[in-house]
VOLUM-860057 format. One line per field, with one value per residue (C-alpha): residue in one letter; chain; x, y, z. Coordinates in pm, 1 decimal. Layout:
N
vose: a|...
drenlo: A|...
px: X|...
py: Y|...
pz: Z|...
//
This chain:
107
vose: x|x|x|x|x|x|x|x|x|x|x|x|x|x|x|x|x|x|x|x|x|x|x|x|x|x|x|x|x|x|x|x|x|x|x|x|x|x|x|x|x|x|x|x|x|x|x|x|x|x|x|x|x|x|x|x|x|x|x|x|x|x|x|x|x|x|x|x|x|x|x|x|x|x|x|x|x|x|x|x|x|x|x|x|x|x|x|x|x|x|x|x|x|x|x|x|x|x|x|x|x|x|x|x|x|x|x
drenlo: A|A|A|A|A|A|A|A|A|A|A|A|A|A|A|A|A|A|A|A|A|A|A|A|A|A|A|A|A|A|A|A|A|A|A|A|A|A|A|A|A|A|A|A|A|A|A|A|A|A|A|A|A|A|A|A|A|A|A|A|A|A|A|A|A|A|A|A|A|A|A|A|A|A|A|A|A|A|A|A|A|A|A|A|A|A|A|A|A|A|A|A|A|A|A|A|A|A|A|A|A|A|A|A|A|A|A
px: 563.9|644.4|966.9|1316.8|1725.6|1796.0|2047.4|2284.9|2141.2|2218.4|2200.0|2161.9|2062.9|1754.7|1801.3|1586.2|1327.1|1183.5|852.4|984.0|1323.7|1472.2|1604.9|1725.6|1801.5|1628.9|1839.6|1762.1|1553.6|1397.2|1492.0|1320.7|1395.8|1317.8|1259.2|1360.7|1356.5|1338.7|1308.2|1177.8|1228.9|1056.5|1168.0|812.1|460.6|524.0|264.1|479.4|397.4|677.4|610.2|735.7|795.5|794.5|458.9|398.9|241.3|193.0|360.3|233.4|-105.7|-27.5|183.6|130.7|452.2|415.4|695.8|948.2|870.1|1045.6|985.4|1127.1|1080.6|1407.2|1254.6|1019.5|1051.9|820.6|707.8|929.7|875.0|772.5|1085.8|1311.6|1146.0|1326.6|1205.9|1082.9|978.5|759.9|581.3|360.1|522.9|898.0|974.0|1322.9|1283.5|1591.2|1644.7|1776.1|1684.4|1757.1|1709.0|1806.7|1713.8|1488.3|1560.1
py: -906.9|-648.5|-509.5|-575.4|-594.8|-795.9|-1099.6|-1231.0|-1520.7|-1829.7|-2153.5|-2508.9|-2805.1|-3078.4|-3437.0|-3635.2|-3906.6|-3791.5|-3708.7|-3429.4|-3229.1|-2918.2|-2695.8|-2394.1|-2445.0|-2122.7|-1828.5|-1693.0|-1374.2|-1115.4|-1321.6|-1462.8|-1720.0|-1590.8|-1810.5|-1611.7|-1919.6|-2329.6|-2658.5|-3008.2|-3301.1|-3573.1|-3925.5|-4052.1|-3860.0|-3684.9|-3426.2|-3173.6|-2883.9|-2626.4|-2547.9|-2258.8|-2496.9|-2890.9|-2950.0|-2541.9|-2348.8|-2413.6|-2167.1|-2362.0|-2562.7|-2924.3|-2970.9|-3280.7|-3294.5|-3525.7|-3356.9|-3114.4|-2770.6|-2448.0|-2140.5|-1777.8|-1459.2|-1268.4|-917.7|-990.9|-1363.5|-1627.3|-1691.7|-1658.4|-1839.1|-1688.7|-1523.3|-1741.5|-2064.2|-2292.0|-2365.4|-2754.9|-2900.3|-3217.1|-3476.7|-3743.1|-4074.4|-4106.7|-4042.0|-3924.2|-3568.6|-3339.8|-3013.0|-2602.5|-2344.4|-1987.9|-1790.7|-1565.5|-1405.1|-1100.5|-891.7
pz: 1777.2|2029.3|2018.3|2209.6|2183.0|1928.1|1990.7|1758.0|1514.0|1611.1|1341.2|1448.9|1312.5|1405.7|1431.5|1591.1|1653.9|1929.0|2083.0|2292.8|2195.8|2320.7|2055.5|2254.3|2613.3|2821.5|2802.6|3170.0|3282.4|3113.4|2783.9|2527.1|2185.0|1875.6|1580.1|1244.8|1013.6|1012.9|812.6|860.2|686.9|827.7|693.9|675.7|770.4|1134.3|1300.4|1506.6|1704.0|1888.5|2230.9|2456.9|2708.4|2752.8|2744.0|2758.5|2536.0|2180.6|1917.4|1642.7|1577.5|1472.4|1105.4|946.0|754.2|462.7|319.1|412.9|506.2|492.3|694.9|708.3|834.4|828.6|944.7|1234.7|1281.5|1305.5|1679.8|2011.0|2398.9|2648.8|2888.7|3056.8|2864.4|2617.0|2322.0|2239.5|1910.9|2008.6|1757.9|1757.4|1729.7|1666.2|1314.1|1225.3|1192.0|1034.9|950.9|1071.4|1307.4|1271.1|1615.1|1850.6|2152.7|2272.6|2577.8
//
């Protein structure tokens, strides 16, 4: 990932059922969301993708969660949006999905 000012990290946590949710509000110009680390619990089999953007561009391919996943990536992080985007986690029907973030932003 190309580099940048490092924000503070940020931790919150996911609840929800669904198909579209925003999990970082945009952070305005010239800045991007980071994602360092995350986990999903889904309460029954959920496919979900996150997006830079609602309905933007895809970060991740489709995960069909069958059980929870954890992922981490403390030195680089995992994926970020785009600048000036918020970051959305959507899925495919509306399964309860739970879980954390870990992010923070990129100037």
């Amino acid at each position: 990932m190309p580099g940048g000012v490092l924000g503070e990290v940020q931790f919150l946590s996911i609840s929800t059922a669904a198909g579209d949710t925003t999990l970082v509000a945009a952070q305005g110009a010239n800045t991007k969301i980071r994602v360092i680390g995350f986990a999903l619990v889904p309460a029954a089999s959920a496919v979900v993708n996150f997006f830079s953007g609602t309905g933007g561009t895809a970060l991740t391919g489709a995960m069909t969660l069958t059980a929870p996943i954890w992922v981490e990536s403390a030195a680089f992080g995992v994926f970020e949006t785009a600048v000036n985007t918020l970051l959305n986690l959507h899925q495919t029907g509306a399964v309860q999905i739970s879980g954390w973030l870990l992010w923070c932003t990129v100037t």
